[in-house]
C-alpha positions as CSV (number, residue, x, y, z in Angstrom):
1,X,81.6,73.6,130.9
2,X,84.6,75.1,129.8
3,X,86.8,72.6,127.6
4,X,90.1,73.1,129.3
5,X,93.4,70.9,127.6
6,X,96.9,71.5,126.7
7,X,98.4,69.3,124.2
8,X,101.9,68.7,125.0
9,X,105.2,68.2,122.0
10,X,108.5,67.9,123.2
11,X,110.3,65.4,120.8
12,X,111.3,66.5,117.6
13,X,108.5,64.7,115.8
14,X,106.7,65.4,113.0
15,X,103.9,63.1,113.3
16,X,103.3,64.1,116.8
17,X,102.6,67.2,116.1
18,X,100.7,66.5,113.0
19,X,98.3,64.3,115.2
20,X,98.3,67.0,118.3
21,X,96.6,69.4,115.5
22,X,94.8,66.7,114.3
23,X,93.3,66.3,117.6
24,X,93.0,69.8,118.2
25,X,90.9,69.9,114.7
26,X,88.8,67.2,116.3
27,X,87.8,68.6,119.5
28,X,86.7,71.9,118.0
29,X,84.5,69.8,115.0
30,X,83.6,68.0,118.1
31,X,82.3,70.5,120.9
32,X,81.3,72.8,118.2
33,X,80.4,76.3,119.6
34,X,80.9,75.6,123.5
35,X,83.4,77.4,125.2
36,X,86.8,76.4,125.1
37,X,90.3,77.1,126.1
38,X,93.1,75.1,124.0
39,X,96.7,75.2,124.1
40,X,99.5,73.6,122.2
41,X,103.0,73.7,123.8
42,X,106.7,72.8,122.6
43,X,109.2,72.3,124.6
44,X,112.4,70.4,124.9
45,X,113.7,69.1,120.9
46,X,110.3,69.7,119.7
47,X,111.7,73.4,119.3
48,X,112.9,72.7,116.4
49,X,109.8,71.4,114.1
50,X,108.8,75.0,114.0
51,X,111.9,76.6,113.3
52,X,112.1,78.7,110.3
53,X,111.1,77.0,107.0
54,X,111.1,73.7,109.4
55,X,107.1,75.1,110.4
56,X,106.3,75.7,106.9
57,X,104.1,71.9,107.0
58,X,102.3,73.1,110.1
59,X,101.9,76.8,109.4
60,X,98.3,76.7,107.5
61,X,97.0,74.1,110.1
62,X,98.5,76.6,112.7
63,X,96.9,79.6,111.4
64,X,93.9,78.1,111.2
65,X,93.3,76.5,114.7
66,X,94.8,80.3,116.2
67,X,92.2,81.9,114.0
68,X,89.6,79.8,116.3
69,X,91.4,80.8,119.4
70,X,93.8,78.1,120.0
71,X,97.1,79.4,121.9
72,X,100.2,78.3,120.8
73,X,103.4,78.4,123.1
74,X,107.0,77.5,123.0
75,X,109.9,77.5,126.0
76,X,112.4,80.2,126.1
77,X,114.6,77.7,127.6
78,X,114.4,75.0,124.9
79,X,115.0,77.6,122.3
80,X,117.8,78.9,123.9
81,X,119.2,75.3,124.5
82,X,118.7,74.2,120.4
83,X,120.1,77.8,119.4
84,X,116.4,78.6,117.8
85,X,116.2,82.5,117.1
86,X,112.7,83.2,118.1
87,X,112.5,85.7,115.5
88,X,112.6,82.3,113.3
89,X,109.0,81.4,115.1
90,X,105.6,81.6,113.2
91,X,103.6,84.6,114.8
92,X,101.2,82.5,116.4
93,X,103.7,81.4,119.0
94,X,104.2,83.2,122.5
95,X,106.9,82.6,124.2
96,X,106.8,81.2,128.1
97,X,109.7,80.7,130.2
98,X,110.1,77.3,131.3
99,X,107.4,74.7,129.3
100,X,107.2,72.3,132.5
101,X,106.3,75.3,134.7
102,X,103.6,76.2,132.3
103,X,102.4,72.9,131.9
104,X,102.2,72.9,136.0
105,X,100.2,76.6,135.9
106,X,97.8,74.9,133.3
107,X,97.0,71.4,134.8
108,X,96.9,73.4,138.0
109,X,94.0,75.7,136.4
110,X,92.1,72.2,135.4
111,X,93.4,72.0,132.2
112,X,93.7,68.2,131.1
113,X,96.9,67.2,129.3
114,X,97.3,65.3,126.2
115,X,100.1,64.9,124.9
116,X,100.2,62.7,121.4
């Protein structure tokens, strides 16, 4: 089994995305060496919580989790629409067009969806 989930930030909320890498923390503790495929995706206002200096909170926790293969991705769109230079984003971020349409590609490919 191949633990497939995408955990889901769109609101400009620190505490949500504290406990989406919280619970990313968790399920790695928790399925220990087994395969696993984990994504974390902002969209919409959440955009902006990792903003320049705005993802210096996150950016340990992030480098971390990426250093045990979590992806992280943001929306073109949304950073576009909150006037976010993605040259502003920590490196661990890819960009993806649209975040619903990636969310759709992922759930589609049996990923479950969290969102916190």
């Amino acid at each position: 089994m191949v633990y497939k989930v995408v955990f889901h930030i769109n609101l400009p909320d620190e505490g949500a995305l504290n406990r989406a890498l919280g619970n990313v923390a968790n399920l790695l503790k928790g399925i220990g060496d087994k395969e696993h495929d984990v994504v974390v995706l902002l969209n919409g206002q959440s955009v902006s919580l990792i903003a320049g200096d705005n993802s210096l909170p996150f950016q340990v926790r992030i480098t971390e989790l990426h250093r045990q293969g979590v992806h992280f991705k943001t929306c073109r769109n949304s950073l576009k629409k909150a006037e976010v230079d993605p040259a502003s984003l920590p490196p661990e971020f890819d960009i993806v067009p649209a975040g619903i349409i990636a969310i759709i590609e992922l759930q589609n490919d049996g990923f479950a969806y969290v969102k916190p």
